[in-house]
py3Dmol code that shows the C-alpha trace and the ligand (Angstrom):
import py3Dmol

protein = """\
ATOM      1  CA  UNK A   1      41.411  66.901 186.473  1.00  0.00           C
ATOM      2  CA  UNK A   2      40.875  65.745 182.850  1.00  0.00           C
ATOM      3  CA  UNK A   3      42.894  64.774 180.351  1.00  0.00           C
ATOM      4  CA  UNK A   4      42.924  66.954 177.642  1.00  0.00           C
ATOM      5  CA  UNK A   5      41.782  65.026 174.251  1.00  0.00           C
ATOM      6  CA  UNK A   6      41.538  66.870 170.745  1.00  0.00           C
ATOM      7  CA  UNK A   7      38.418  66.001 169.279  1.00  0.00           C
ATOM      8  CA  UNK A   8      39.956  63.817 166.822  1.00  0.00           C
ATOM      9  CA  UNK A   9      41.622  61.580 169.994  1.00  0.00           C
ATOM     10  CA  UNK A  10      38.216  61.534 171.271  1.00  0.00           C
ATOM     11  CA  UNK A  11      36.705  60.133 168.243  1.00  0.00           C
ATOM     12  CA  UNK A  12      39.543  57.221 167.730  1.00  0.00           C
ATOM     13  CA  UNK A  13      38.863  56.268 171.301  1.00  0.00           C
ATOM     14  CA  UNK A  14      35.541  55.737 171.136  1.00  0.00           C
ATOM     15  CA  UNK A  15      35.869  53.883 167.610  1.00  0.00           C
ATOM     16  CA  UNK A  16      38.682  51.465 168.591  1.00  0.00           C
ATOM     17  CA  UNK A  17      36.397  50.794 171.706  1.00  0.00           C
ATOM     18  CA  UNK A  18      33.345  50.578 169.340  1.00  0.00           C
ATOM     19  CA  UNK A  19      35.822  48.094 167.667  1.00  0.00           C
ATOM     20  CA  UNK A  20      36.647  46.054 170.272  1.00  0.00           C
ATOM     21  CA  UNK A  21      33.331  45.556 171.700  1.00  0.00           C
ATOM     22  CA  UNK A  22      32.398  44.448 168.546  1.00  0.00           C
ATOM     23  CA  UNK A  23      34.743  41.716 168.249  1.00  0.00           C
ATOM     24  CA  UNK A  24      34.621  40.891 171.998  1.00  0.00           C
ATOM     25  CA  UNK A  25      31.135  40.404 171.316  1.00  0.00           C
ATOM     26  CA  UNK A  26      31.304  37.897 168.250  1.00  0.00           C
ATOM     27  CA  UNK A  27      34.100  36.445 169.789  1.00  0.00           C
ATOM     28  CA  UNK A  28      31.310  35.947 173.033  1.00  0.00           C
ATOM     29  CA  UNK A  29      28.939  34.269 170.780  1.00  0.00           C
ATOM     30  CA  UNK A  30      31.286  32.380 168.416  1.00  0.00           C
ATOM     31  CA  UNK A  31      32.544  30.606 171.603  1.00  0.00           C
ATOM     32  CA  UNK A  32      28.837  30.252 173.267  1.00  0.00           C
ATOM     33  CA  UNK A  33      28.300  28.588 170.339  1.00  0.00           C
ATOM     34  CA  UNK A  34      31.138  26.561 170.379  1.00  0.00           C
ATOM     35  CA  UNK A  35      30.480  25.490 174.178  1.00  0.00           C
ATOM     36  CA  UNK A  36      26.912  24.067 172.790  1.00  0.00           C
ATOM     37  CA  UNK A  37      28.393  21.856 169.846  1.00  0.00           C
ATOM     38  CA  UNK A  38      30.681  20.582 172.232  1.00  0.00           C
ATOM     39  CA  UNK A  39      27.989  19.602 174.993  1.00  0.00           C
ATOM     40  CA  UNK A  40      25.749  17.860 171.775  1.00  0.00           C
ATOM     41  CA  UNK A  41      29.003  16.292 170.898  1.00  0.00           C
ATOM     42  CA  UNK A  42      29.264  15.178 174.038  1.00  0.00           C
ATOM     43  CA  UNK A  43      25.779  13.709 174.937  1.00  0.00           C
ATOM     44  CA  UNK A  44      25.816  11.917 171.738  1.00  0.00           C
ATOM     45  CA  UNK A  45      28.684   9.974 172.701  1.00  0.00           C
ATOM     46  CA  UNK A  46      27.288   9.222 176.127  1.00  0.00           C
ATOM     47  CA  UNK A  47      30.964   8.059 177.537  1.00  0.00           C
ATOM     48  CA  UNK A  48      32.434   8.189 180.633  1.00  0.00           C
ATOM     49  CA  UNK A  49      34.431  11.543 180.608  1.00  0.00           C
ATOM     50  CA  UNK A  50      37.027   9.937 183.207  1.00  0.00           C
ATOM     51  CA  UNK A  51      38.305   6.698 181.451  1.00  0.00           C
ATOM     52  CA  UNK A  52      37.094   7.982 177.463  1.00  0.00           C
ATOM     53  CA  UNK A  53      39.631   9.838 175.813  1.00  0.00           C
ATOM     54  CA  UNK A  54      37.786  11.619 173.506  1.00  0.00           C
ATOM     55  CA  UNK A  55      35.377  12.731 176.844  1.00  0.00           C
ATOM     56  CA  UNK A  56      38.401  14.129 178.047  1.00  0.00           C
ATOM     57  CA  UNK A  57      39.132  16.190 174.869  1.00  0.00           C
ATOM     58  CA  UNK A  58      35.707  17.434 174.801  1.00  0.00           C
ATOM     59  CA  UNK A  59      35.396  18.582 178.692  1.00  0.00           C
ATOM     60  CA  UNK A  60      39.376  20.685 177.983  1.00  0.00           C
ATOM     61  CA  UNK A  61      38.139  22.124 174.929  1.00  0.00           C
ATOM     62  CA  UNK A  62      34.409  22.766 177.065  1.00  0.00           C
ATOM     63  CA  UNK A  63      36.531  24.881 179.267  1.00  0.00           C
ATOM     64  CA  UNK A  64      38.806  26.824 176.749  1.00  0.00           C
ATOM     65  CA  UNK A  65      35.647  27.755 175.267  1.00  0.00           C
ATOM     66  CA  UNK A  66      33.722  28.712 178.885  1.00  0.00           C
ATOM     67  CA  UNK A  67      37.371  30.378 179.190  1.00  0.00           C
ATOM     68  CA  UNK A  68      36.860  32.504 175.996  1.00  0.00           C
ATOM     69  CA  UNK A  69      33.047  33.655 176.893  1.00  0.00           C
ATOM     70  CA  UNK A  70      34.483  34.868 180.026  1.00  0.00           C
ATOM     71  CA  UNK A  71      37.395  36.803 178.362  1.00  0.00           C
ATOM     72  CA  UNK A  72      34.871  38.209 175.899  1.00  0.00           C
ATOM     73  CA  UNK A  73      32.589  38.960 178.443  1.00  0.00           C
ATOM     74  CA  UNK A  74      35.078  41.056 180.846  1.00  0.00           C
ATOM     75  CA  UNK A  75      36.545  42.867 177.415  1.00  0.00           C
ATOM     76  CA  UNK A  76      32.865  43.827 176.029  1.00  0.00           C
ATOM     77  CA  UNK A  77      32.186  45.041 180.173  1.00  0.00           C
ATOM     78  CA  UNK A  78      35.508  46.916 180.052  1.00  0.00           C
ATOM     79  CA  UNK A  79      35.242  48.578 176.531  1.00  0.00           C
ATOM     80  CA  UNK A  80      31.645  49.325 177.756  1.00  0.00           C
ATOM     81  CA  UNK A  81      32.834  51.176 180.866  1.00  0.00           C
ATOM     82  CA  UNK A  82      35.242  53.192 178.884  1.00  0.00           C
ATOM     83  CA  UNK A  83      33.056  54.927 176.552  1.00  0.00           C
ATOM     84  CA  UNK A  84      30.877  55.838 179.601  1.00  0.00           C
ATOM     85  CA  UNK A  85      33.955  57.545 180.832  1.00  0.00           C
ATOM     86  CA  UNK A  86      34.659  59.269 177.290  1.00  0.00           C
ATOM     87  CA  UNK A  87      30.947  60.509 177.432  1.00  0.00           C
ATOM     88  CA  UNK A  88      31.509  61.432 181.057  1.00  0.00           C
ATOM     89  CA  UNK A  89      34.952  62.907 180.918  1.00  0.00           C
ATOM     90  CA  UNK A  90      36.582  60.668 183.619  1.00  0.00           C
ATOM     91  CA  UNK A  91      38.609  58.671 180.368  1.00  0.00           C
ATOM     92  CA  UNK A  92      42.213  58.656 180.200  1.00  0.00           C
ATOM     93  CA  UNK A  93      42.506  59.123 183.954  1.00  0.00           C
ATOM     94  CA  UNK A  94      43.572  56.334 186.382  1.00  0.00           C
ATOM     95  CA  UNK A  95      41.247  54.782 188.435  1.00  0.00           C
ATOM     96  CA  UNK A  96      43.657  54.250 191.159  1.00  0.00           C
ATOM     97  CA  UNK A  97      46.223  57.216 191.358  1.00  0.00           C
ATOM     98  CA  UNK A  98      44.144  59.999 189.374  1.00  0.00           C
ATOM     99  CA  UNK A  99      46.842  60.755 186.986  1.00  0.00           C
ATOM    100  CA  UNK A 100      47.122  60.982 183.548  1.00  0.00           C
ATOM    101  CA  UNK A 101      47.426  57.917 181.696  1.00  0.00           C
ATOM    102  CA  UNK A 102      49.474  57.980 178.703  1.00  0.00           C
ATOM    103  CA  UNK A 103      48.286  58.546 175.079  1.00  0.00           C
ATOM    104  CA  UNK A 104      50.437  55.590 173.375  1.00  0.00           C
ATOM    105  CA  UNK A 105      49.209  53.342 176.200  1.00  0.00           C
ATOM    106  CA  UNK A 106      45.626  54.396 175.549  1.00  0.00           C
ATOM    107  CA  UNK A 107      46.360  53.485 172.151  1.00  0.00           C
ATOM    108  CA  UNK A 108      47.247  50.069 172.768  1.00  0.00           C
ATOM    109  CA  UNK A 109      45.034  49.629 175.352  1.00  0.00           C
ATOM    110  CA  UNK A 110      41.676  51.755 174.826  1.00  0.00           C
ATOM    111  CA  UNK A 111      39.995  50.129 177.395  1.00  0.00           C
ATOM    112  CA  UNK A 112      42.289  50.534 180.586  1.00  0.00           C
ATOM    113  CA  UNK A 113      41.669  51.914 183.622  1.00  0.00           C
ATOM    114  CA  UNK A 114      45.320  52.292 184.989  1.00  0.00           C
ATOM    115  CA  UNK A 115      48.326  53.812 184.256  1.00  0.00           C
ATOM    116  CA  UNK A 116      51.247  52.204 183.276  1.00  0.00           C
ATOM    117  CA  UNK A 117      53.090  52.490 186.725  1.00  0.00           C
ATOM    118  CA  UNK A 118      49.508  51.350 188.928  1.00  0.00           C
ATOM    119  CA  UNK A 119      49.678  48.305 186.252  1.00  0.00           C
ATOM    120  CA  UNK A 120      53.220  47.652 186.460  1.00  0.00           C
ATOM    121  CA  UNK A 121      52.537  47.657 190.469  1.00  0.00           C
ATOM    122  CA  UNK A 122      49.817  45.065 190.386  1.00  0.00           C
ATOM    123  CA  UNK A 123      51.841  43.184 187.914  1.00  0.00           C
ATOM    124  CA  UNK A 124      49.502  43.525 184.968  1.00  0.00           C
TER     125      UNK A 124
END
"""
ligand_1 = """\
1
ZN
Zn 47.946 55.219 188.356
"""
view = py3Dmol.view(width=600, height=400)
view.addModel(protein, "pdb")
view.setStyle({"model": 0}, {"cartoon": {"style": "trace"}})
view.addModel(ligand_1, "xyz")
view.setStyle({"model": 1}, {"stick": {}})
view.zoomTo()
view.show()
């Protein structure tokens, strides 16, 4: 089974997945970037992270920024994954109950891999 995409569907998929690489990929690299100031900022202070306040900043905003490289990461992975199933044929399909998975949610989501009632049963 395959789902049956126009040419034109084809093509939006791929760009908004082109598109969201793209910014999951900045977004990567604005945030490794981030991670590094922080770690200067924080050997230049050389404080004690447990009593200095401003060492405690620094380590929660470290790991909102580790926390955004991972994000980043997982969406450039998963918008990766999908074009190999738009080349491959296997896109639009669930990867869990085989069925179609719905144009609008494609839409909003290019880079799924379930449909909405496989997501709505693992609560995503
Ligand atoms: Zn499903």
């Amino acid at each position: 089974m395959t789902h049956d995409f126009s040419a034109a569907q084809r093509a939006r998929f791929r760009a908004l997945l082109e598109e969201q690489r793209e910014a999951d990929r900045s977004n990567a690299f604005a945030a490794t970037r981030n991670m590094q100031l922080i770690s200067d900022a924080r050997q230049d202070s050389s404080t004690d992270d447990e009593h200095d306040p401003e060492g405690v900043t620094l380590a929660f905003e470290r790991s909102s920024e580790a926390a955004m490289v991972q994000r980043s990461e997982r969406g450039v992975a998963e918008a990766s994954a999908a074009l190999a199933r738009l080349d491959d044929g296997s896109y639009g399909l669930c990867e869990e109950c085989g069925n179609e998975i719905a144009t609008a949610r494609l839409e909003a989501r290019p880079a799924t891999t379930l449909c909405i009632e496989c997501a709505r049963r693992h609560g995503a």
